[in-house]
N, C-alpha and C positions, 0 to 999 in steps of 0.2 A: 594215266590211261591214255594211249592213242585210239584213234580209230582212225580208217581211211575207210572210206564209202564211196561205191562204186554202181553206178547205174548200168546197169547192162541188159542187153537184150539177152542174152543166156550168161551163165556161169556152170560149169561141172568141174565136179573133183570127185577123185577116187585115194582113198588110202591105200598108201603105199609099204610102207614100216612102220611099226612103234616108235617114238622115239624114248630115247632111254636117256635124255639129259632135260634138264637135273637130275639126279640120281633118283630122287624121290618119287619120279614118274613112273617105275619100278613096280611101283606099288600101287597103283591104281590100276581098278580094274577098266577095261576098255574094251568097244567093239568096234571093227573095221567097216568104215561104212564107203559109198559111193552117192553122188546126190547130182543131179542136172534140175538148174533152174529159170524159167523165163520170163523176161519182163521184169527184174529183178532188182531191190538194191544190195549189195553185198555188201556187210559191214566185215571187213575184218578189223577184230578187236584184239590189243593185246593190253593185259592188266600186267600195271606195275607194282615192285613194291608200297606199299603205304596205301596203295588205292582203297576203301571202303565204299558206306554207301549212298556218302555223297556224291563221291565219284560215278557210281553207276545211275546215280540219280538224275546228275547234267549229263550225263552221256545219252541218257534214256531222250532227254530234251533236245538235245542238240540232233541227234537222230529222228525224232519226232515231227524239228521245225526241217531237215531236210527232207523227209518225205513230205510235208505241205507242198511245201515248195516247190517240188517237180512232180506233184498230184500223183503220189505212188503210195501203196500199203503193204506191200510184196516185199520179204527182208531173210536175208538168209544172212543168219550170224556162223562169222567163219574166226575160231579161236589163233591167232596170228602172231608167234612171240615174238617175229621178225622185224616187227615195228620199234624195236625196245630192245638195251642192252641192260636195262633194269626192272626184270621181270618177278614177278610176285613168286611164293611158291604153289604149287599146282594146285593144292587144295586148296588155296585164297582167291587163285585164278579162276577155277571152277565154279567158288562159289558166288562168284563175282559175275562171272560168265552167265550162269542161271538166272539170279535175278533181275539180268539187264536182257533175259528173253521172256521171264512172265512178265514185267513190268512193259516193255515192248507189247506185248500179247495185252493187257490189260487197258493200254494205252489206244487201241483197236488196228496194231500192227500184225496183219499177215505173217506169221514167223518161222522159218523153220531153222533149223542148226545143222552145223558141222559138226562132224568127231571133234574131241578134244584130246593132242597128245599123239598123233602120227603126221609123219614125212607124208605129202599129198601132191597129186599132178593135181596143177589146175588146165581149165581151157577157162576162158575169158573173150565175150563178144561184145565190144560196145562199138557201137558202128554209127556213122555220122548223125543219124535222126536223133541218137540220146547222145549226141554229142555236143549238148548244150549247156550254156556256162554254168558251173556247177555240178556236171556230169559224175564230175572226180572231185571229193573232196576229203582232206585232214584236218582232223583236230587231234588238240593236245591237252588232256585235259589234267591242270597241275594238281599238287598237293596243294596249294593256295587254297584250299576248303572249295574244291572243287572247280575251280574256275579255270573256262577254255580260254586256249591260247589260239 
């Protein structure tokens, strides 16, 4: 699993297209959304093959100890295959996806979501005040039984 998390004073996206790769995305049903959000940390997330829910488990943490961190609870999970050229298939990503937003939500994080599965403009504001160390960060979280890199 990667994530890259991003502090921002706003983020918006709107869907754009479907995408239609893997071929299997086809097949899922989907709704085209649009989303502006402020004060924000934006996770995007892309779930790899192998990932289960260990994986979503340290992710859940490692997400957790960065909002301590920069005293935030505001989280918009944005589904990201871009991070990865070894991506799960859709239904393992989705289901993966879900449970790393109730567990986030139970954990007393602020949550909203992206679509999952369309081409999206983004805009993106992080402007010097949240431009403090840690503002932007990546993990890598391996198949090693969950453990970030």
């Amino acid at each position: 699993m990667k994530l890259l998390l991003w502090h921002c004073k706003y983020i918006g996206y709107k869907d754009r297209r479907q995408s239609t790769r893997p071929q299997r995305m086809k097949e899922l049903p989907r709704t085209k959304t649009s989303g502006r959000f402020k004060n924000v940390v934006a996770v995007f997330a892309c779930i790899e093959l192998g990932d289960d829910m260990i994986h979503v488990r340290t992710a859940v943490k490692e997400i957790m100890t960065y909002l301590q961190m920069i005293r935030q609870k505001n989280v918009v999970v944005i589904p990201f295959v871009h991070l990865s050229s070894n991506i799960a298939q859709p239904q393992d990503a989705i289901r993966n996806i879900n449970e790393m937003i109730h567990s986030l939500r139970s954990a007393g994080a602020d949550v909203c979501e992206a679509s999952f599965g369309f081409h999206k403009d983004f805009e993106l504001h992080s402007f010097r005040a949240y431009g403090h160390p840690g503002s932007v960060c990546f993990r890598s979280i391996s198949s090693e039984r969950g453990q970030t890199n």
